[in-house]
TIRO-944480 format. One record per residue (C-alpha): residue number from 1; residue in three letters; x, y, z. Coordinates in nm, 4 decimals, decimal comma. Layout:
N
+------+------+----------+----------+----------+
: resi : resn :        u :        v :        w :
+------+------+----------+----------+----------+
:  NUM :  ala :        X :        Y :        Z :
...
+------+------+----------+----------+----------+
This chain:
289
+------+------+----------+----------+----------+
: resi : resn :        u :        v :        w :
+------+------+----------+----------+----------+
:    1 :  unk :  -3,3285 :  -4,2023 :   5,7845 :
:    2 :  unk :  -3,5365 :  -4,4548 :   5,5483 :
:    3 :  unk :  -3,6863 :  -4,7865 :   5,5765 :
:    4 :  unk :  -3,6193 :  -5,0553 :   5,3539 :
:    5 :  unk :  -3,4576 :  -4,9771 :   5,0159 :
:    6 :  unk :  -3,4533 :  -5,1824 :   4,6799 :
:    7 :  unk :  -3,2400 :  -5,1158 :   4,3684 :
:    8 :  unk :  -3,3705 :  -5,2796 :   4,0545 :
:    9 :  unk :  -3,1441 :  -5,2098 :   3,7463 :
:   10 :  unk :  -2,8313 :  -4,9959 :   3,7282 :
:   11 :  unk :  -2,7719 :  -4,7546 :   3,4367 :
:   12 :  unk :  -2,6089 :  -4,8391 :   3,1265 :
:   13 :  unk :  -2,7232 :  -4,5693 :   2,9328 :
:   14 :  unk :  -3,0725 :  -4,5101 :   2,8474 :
:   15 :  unk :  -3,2980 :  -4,2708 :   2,5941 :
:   16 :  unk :  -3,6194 :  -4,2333 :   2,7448 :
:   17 :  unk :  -3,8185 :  -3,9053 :   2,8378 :
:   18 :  unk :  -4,0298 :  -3,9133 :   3,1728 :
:   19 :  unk :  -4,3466 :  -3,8456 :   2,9984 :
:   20 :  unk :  -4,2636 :  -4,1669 :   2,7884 :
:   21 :  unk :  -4,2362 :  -4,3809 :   3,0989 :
:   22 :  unk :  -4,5424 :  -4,2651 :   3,2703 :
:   23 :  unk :  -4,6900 :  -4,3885 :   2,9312 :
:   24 :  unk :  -4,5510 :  -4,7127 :   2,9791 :
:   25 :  unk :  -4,6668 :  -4,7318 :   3,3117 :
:   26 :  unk :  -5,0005 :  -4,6316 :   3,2161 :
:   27 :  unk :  -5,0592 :  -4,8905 :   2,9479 :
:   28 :  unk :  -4,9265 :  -5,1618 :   3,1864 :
:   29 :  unk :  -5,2494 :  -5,1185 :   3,4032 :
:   30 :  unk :  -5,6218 :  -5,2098 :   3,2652 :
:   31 :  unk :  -5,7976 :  -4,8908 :   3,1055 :
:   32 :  unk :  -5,9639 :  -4,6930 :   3,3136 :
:   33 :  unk :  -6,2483 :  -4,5107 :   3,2312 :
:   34 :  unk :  -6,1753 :  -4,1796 :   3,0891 :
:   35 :  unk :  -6,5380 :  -4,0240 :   3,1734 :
:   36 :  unk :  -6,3873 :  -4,0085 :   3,5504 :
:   37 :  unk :  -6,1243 :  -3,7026 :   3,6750 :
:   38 :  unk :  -5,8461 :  -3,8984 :   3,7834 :
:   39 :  unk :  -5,5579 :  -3,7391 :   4,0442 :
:   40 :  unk :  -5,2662 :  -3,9634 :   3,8629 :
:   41 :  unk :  -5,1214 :  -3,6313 :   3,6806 :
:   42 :  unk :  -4,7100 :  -3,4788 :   3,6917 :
:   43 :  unk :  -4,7708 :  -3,2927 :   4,0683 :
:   44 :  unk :  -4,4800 :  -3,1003 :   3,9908 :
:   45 :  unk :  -4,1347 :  -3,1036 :   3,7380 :
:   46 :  unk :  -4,0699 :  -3,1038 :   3,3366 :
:   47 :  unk :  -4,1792 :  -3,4534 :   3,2433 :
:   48 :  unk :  -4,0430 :  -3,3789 :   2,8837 :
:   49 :  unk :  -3,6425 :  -3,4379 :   3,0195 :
:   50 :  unk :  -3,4800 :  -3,7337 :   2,9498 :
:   51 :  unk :  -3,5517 :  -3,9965 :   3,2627 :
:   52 :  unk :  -3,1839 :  -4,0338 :   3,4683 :
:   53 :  unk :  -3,3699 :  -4,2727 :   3,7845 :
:   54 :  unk :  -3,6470 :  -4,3875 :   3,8962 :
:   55 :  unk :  -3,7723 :  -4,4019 :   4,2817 :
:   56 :  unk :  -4,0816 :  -4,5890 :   4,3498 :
:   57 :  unk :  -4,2483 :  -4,5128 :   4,7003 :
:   58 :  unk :  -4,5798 :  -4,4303 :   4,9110 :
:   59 :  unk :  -4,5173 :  -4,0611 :   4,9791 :
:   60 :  unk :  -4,2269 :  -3,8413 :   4,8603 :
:   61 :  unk :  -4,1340 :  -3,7360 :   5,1866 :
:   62 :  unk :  -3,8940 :  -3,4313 :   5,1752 :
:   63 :  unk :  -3,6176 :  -3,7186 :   5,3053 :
:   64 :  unk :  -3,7445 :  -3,9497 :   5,0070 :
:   65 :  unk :  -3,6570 :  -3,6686 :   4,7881 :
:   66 :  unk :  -3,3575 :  -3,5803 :   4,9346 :
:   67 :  unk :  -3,3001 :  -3,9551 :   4,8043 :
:   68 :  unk :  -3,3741 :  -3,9309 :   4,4616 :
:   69 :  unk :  -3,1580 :  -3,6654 :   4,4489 :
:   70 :  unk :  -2,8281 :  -3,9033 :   4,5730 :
:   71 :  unk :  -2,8939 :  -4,1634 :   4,3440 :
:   72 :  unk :  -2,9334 :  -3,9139 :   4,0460 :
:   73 :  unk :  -3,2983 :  -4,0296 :   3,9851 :
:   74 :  unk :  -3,5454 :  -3,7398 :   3,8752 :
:   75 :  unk :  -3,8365 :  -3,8905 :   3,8617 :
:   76 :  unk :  -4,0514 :  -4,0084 :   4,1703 :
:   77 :  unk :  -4,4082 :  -4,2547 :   4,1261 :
:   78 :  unk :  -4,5738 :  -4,1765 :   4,4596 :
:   79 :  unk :  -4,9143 :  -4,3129 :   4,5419 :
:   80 :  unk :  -5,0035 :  -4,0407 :   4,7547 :
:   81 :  unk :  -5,0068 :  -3,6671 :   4,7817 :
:   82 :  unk :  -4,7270 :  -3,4566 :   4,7440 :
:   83 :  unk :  -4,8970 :  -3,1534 :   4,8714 :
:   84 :  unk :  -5,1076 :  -3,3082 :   5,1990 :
:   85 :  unk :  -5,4534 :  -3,3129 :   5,0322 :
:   86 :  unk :  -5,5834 :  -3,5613 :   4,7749 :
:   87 :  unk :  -5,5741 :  -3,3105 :   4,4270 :
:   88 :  unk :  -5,3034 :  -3,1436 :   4,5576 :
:   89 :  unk :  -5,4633 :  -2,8322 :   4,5301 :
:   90 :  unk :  -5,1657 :  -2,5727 :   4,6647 :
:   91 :  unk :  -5,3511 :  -2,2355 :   4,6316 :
:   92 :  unk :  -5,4169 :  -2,2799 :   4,9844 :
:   93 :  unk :  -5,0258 :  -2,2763 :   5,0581 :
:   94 :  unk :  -4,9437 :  -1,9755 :   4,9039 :
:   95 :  unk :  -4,8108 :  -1,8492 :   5,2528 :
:   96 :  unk :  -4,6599 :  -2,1361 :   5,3455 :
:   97 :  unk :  -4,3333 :  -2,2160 :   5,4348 :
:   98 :  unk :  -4,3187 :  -2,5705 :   5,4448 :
:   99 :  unk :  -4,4910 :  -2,6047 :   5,0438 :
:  100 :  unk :  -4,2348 :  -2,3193 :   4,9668 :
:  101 :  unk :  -3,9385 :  -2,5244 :   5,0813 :
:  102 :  unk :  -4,0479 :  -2,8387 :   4,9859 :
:  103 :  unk :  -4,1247 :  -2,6921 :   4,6112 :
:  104 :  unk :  -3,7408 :  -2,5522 :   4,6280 :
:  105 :  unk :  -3,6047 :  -2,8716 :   4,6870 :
:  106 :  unk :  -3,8099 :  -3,0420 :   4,4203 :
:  107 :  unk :  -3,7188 :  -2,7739 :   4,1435 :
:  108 :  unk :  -3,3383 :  -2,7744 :   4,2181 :
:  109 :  unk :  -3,2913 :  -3,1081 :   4,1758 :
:  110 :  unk :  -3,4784 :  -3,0849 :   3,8497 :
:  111 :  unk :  -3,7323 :  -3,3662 :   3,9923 :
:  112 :  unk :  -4,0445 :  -3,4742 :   3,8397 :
:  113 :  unk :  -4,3294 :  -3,6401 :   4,0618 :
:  114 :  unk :  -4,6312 :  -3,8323 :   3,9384 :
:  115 :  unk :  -4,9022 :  -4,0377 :   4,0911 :
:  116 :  unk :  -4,9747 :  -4,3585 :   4,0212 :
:  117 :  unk :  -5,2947 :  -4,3736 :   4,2529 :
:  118 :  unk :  -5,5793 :  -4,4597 :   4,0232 :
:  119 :  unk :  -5,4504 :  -4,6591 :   3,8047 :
:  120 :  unk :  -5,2966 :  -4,8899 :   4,0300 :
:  121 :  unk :  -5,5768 :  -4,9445 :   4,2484 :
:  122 :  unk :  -5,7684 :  -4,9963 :   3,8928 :
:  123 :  unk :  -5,5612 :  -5,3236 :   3,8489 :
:  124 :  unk :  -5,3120 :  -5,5567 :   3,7522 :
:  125 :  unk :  -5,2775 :  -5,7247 :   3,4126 :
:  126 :  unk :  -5,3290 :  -6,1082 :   3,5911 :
:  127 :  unk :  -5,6859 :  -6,2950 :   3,5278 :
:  128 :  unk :  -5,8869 :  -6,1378 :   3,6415 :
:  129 :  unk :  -5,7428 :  -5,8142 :   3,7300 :
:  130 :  unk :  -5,6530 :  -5,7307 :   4,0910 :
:  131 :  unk :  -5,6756 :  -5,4272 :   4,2789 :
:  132 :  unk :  -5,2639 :  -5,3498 :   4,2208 :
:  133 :  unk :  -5,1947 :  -5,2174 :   4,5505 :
:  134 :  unk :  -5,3531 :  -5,4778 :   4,7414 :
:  135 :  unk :  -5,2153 :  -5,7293 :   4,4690 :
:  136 :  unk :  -4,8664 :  -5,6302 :   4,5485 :
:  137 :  unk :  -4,9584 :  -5,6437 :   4,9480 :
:  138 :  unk :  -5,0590 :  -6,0528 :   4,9312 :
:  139 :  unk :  -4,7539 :  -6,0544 :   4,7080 :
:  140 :  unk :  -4,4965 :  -5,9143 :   4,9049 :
:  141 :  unk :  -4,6795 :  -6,0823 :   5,2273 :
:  142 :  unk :  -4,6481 :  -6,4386 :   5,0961 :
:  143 :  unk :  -5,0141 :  -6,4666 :   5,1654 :
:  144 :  unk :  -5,1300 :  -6,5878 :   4,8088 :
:  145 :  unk :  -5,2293 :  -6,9490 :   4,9067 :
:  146 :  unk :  -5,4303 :  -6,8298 :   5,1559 :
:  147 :  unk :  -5,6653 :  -6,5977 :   4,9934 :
:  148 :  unk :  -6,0209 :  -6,6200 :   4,9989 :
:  149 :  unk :  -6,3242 :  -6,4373 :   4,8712 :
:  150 :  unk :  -6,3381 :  -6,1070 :   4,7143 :
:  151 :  unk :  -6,2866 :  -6,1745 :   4,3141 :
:  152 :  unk :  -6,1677 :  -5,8043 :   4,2765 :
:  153 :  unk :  -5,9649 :  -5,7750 :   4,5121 :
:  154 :  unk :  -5,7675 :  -5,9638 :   4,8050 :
:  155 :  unk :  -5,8865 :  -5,8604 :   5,1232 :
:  156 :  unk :  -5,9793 :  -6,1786 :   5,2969 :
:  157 :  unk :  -5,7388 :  -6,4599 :   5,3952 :
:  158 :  unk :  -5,7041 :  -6,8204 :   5,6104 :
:  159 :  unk :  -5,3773 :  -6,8490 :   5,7022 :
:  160 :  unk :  -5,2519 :  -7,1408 :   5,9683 :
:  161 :  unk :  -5,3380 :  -7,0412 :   6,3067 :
:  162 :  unk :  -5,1061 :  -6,8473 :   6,4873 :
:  163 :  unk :  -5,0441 :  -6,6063 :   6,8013 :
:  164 :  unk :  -5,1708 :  -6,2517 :   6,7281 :
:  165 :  unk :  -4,8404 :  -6,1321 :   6,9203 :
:  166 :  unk :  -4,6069 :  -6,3422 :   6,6208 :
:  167 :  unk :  -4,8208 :  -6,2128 :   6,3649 :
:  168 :  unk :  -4,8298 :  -5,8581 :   6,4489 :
:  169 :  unk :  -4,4561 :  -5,9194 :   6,4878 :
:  170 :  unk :  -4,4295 :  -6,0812 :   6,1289 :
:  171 :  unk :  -4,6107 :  -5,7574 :   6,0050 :
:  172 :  unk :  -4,3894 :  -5,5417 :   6,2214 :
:  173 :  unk :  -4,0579 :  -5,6964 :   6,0132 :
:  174 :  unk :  -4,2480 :  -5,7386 :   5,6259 :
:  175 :  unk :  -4,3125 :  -5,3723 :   5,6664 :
:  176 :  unk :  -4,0478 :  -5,2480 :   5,8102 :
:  177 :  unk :  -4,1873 :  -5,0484 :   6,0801 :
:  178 :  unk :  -4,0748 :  -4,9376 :   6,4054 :
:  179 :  unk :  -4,3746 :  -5,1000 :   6,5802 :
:  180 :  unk :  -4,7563 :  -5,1592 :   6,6053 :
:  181 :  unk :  -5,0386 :  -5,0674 :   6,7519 :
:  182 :  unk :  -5,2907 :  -5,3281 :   6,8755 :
:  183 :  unk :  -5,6335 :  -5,3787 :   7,0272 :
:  184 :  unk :  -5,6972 :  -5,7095 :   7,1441 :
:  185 :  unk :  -5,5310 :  -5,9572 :   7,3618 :
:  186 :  unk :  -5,1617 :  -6,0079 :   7,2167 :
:  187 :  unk :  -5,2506 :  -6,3728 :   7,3094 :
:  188 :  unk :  -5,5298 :  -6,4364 :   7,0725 :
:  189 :  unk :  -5,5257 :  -6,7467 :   6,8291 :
:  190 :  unk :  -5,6129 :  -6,5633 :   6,5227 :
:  191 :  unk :  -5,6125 :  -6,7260 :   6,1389 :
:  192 :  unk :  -5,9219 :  -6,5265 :   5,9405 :
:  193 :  unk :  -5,7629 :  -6,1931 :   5,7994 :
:  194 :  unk :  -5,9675 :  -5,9227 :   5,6735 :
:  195 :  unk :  -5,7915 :  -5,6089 :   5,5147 :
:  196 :  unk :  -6,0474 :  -5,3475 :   5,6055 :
:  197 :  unk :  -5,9450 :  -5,0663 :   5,3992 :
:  198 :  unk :  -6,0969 :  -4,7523 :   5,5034 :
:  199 :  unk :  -6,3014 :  -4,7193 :   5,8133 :
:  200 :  unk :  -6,5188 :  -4,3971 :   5,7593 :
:  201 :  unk :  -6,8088 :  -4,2879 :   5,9658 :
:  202 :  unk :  -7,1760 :  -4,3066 :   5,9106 :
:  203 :  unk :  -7,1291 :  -4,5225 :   5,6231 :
:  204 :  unk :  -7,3838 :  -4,8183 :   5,5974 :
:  205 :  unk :  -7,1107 :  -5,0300 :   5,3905 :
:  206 :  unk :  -6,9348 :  -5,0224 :   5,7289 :
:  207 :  unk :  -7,1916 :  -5,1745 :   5,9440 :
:  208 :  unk :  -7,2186 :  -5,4437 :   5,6711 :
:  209 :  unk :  -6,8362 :  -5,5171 :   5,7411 :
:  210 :  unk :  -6,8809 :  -5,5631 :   6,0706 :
:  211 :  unk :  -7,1544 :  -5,8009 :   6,0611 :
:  212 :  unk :  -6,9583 :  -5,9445 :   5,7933 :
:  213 :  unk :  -6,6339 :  -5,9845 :   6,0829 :
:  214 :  unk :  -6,8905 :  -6,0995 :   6,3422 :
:  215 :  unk :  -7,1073 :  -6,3322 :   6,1223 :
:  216 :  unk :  -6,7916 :  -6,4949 :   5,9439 :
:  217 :  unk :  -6,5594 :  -6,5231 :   6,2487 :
:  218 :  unk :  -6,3024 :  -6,2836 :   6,1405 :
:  219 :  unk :  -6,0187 :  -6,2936 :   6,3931 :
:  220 :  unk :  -5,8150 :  -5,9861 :   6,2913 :
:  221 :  unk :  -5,8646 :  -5,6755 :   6,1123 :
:  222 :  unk :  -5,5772 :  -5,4713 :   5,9686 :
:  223 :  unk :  -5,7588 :  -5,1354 :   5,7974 :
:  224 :  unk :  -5,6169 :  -4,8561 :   5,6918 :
:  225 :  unk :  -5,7360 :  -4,5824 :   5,9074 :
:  226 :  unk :  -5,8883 :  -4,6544 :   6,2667 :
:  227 :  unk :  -6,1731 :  -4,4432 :   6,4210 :
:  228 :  unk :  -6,1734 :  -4,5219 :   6,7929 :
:  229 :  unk :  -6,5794 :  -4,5561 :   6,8411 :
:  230 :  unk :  -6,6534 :  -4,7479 :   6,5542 :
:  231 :  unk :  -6,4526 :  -5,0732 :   6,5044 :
:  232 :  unk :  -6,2128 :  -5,0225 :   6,7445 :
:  233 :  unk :  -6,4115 :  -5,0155 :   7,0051 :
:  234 :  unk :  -6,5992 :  -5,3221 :   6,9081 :
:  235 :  unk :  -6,2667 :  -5,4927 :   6,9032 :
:  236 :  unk :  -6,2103 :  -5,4071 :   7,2519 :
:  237 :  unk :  -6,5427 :  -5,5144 :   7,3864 :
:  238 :  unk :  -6,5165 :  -5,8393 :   7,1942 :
:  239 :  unk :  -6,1802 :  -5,9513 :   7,2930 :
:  240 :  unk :  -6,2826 :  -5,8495 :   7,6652 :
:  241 :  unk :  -6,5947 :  -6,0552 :   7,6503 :
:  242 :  unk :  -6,3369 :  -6,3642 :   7,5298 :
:  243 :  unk :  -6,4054 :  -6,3825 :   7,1480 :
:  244 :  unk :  -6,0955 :  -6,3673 :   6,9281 :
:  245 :  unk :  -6,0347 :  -6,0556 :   6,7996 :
:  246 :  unk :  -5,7568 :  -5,8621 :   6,7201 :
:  247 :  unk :  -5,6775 :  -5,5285 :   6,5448 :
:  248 :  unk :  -5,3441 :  -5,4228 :   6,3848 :
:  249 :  unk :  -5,3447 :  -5,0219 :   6,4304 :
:  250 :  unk :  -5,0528 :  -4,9741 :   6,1175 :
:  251 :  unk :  -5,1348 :  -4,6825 :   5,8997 :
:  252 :  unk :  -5,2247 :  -4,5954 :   5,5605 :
:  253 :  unk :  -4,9217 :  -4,5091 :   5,4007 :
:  254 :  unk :  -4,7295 :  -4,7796 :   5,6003 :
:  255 :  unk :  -4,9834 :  -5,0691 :   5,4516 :
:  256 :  unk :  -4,9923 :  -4,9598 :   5,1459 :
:  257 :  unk :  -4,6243 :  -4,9115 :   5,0938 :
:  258 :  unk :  -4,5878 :  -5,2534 :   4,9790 :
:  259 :  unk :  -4,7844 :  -5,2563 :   4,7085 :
:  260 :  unk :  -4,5666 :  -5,0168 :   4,5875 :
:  261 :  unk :  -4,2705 :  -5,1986 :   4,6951 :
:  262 :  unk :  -4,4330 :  -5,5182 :   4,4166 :
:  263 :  unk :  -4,3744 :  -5,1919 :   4,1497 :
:  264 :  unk :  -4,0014 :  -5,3776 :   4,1469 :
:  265 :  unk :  -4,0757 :  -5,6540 :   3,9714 :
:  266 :  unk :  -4,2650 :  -5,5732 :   3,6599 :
:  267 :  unk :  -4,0866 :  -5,1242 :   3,6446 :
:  268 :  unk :  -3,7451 :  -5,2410 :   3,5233 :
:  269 :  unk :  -3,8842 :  -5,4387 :   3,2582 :
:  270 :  unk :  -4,0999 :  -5,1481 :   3,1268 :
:  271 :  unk :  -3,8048 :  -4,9233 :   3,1492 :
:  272 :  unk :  -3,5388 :  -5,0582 :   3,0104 :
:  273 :  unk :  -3,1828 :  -4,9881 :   3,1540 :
:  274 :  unk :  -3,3100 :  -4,6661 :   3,3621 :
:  275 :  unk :  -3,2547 :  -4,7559 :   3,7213 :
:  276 :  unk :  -3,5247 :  -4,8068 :   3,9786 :
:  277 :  unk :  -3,5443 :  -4,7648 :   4,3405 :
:  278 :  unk :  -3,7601 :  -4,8870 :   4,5695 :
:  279 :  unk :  -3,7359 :  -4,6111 :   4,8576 :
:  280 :  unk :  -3,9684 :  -4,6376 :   5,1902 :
:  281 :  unk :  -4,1049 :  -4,3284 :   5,2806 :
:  282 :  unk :  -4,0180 :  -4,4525 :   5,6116 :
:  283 :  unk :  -4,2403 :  -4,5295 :   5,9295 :
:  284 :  unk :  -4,5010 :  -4,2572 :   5,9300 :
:  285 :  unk :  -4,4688 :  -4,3144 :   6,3391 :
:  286 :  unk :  -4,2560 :  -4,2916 :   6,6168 :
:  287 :  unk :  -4,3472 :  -4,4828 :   6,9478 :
:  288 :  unk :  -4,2718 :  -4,3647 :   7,2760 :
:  289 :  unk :  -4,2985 :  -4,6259 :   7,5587 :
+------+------+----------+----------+----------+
């Protein structure tokens, strides 16, 4: 039913009210500037009970919740959603079943959810401050010594050359997934990484990223979302015309994941003895072959 799943601390008895550890989570992450709306709010729950657990994930899937119930945690730090648009506007749902259920479940098991979306991507307290999310990725990837470029954040890496096949396989295992999707020749020597992020459409910062990829012989892109006649199809024509180039097809929420996953090794020690899980959402896909 889940994917990979960390336990940090176990209880020993603890005194510390939800809305007090969202504070503490706050103030671990730079400021951000309070001029801007941000979506890291409670989504839904009484953050004024007394904090029993902790589960740290992507998305809090109705099986991720299900989850925190078991382990007697009520309070989930997502970094997406709950509701299936970005505010999590529900006024829209009034009719449906699905938000109706999934509320239910929430409210009898007494469980608060907040998102740490903002504030995570707004950094990490290193020097200088990294993008969190894509902090924790390198992290949790191993892939510190290779970074290059980007000051902000780490998005570009050298790593030793390898197969594209082993690499999409090592990616496959660090993330726990139940596969990958690829375009490019499985057989490509690849060693220049770039972490696309989004790929939107009509965007001019996108046609500077791919004459950054083609310029700076990038081997393999891993974005977050693919659009099939933008870089993906210059991916294809590229590796068919013999140039290295690869693309790892693996999903928002799966990629980001684990810089959630990194939230285990600075939570516990803002939260004293209240326990924390590390609980995948799971692989957002299924493959049929």
């Amino acid at each position: 039913m889940f994917g990979a799943e960390i336990t940090g601390k176990t209880r020993k008895g603890c005194f510390m009210k939800i809305s007090e550890v969202i504070e503490k989570v706050v103030a671990y992450h730079p400021p951000m500037d309070e001029s801007h709306p941000t979506t890291d709010v409670v989504k839904i729950g009484d953050p004024k009970q007394e904090c029993t657990g902790i589960v740290v994930t992507c998305f809090a899937s109705v099986n991720v919740i299900r989850r925190a119930a078991e382990l007697g945690a009520n309070l989930i730090i997502v970094h997406e959603p709950l509701f299936w648009n970005h505010e999590d506007r529900t006024d829209w749902l009034e009719n449906s079943v699905i938000f109706q259920e999934k509320k239910k479940l929430l409210e009898e098991n007494g469980i608060v959810v907040w998102r740490d979306h903002d504030h995570i991507h707004g950094g990490s307290p290193v020097n200088p401050p990294l993008d969190g999310i894509f902090y924790g990725i390198m992290k949790e990837l191993g892939w510190e010594p290779y970074r290059i470029g980007f000051a902000g954040k780490p998005l570009l890496y050298l790593i030793p050359e390898t197969d594209a096949a082993e690499l999409g396989l090592f990616l496959k295992e660090r993330l726990n997934l139940n596969g990958i999707r690829i375009v490019g020749d499985p057989h490509t020597k690849v060693s220049k990484i770039f972490l696309w992020e989004h790929i939107r459409e009509h965007d001019p910062m996108e046609e500077e990223k791919l004459r950054k990829v083609d310029e700076e012989e990038i081997d393999a892109i891993i974005p977050l979302e693919l659009i099939d006649w933008t870089v993906s199809a210059y991916v294809r024509d590229a590796s068919q015309l013999g140039h290295a180039k690869i693309l790892y097809n693996i999903g928002h929420f799966n990629f980001e994941e684990i810089g959630m996953k990194y939230m285990l090794q600075y939570l516990p020690g803002l939260v004293g003895n209240i326990p924390v899980h590390y609980v995948q959402s799971g692989d957002a896909f299924d493959f049929l072959i």
